[in-house]
Structure formats: C-alpha cells, structure tokens
C-alpha angles and dihedrals in degrees: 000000000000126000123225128203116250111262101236122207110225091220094060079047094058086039098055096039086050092049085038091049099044090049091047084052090049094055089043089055091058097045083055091053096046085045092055092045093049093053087059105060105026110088092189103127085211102036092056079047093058093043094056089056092046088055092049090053095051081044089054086049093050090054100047092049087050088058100045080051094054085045088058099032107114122260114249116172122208095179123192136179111287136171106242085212082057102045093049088056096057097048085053090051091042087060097034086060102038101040102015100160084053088046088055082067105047115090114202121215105189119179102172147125139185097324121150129201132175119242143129106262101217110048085048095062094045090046090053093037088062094056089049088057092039087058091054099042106051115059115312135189146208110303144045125299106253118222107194110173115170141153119254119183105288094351141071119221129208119182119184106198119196139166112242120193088218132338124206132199137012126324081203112134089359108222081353083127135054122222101015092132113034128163133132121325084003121082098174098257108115109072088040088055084040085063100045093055095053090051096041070066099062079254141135132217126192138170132216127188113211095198087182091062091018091228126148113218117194111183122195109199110191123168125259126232099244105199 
C-alpha cells in the first residue's frame, strides 16, 4: 500500500505558524525576564558579560519570529489615490535610505506623466522592496539592476532587470508557491507575500529568463485610474 503525503490547506499553515510563533515569543519573553533579572543581582564582571550576549541572542530570536509573523500577517489593503510618478519616487528615496550601497546600482529608467493609481502605499513598497532585495540576493551577476517603470495603455508596468551568474528552475507562476527557497534567516515567503499584494491590487506579476543576456526580467502590471 503507498503512502501519500497529507494535503495541507495554506490557510491551517499560516494558522499553526502563527499559534507556534506567538508561544515561542511567549517563552522568549520570559528568557528575557529571567536575563534582566540575572543581570541585577550577579556581580561577575563576565558573567554579566555573558548575560548581555545571551539577551541579545533571545532579542535576535524575537526579531526573526516578528518577521516570519508579518510574512504570514494577512494582506489588507486600505488604497488611496496616488501618482504613479510619486509613488515611484518614494519607493527610489526608501531604498536609497535603507540599502544605499545596492541603490548606487539600480538605474532607473522612468517614462511617465501625470498618471494616478489607486493603491495603499505601504504594503506596495514593501511588496517592490522585496523584489529589490530578492535581485541582489540570489545569484547575481556582472552589471547594474535595471528599474523601468512606464504607462500602457490601462496598466502600469514596473521591470526589474537584473544579471544573474547563473538561474535555475521555472518562472512559471512566479511567487505562485511558498517555500520553495528556504536556508537560514529565509523561509521562502517574500516573493509569495510580494505577489499577494500586487494582486490584492487587482495586479499581475510575471517573470522571464533570457538565457542569451542572462538577464532576469520581473514585470508588475497594475491598473491605471482612467478619468
């Protein structure tokens, strides 16, 4: 007799990390207690010493299970009228200030007017600051990270070029599926929550491998506001 493996509902997923992750956080709440008060009354010089680091570690923990939880948090969209032109901006100055050395090599080729979308702010940068970290953590190769963003026709569409040294597997149902990548500090989530967010946008996102430039090209369609 064969055995099969259990089809598991994403949602019971999302609700058992989320039940595992907020009784971890609970324990490591404690740890942290239990660290402070040691740190009171030990007058070990080393062994304070040895105390503070152990904090910093359950501290680490802590971070690391936060942002498995806002992988996992549901998306909720609150959208508001935005210039595409704007919004585009912003997203330049956020990673600019928060990965400048990475933004140095991003060239940004902007053809736009006056075009608004609607859209909540927030979740859309983090969605397209994902893909920025995504292009220079996975493989790349030799040459600068290309930002096209242009009108056509109803849509808006973003590309993110960028050289890969070598790129292995589909671009079928791009982020479609969760955990396909995962390795220390990365559980395969970004890129899936990335594509939630576009679509909770009424948006598409795709992916195409030119094996003859080796270039990655991710493309972001969302829909325009036509007066």
């Amino acid at each position: 007799m064969s055995e099969t493996e259990p089809k598991i509902v994403w949602s019971e997923v999302t609700k058992f990390v989320g039940q595992l992750n907020h009784d971890l956080r609970n324990h490591l709440n404690a740890l942290e207690l239990q660290g402070a008060f040691l740190g009171e009354i030990v007058e070990n010089p080393e062994a304070k010493k040895e105390i503070k680091r152990l904090r910093e570690l359950t501290g680490e923990m802590g971070t690391q299970l936060q942002k498995l939880s806002s992988l996992l948090a549901k998306i909720k969209v609150a959208t508001m009228t935005y210039q595409v032109a704007e919004f585009v901006e912003d997203l330049r100055s956020r990673f600019t200030r928060e990965q400048p050395e990475q933004a140095a090599e991003v060239e940004w080729n902007i053809s736009l007017g006056a075009e608004p979308f609607a859209i909540d702010p927030q979740l859309l940068l983090e969605a397209f600051l994902h893909l920025f970290s995504n292009a220079f953590l996975h493989g790349r190769g030799e040459g600068p990270v290309v930002f096209t963003a242009r009108s056509a026709d109803a849509t808006i569409e973003f590309t993110l070029s960028e050289p890969k040294k070598k790129f292995e597997g589909t671009t079928e149902n791009w982020g479609a599926k969760p955990l396909g990548f995962v390795r220390h500090g990365h559980y395969g989530l970004g890129l899936f929550r990335a594509r939630g967010i576009f679509e909770a946008h009424h948006g598409t996102i795709r992916a195409q491998f030119d094996p003859t430039t080796a270039t990655l090209g991710t493309t972001v369609s969302l829909p325009r506001l036509v007066a």
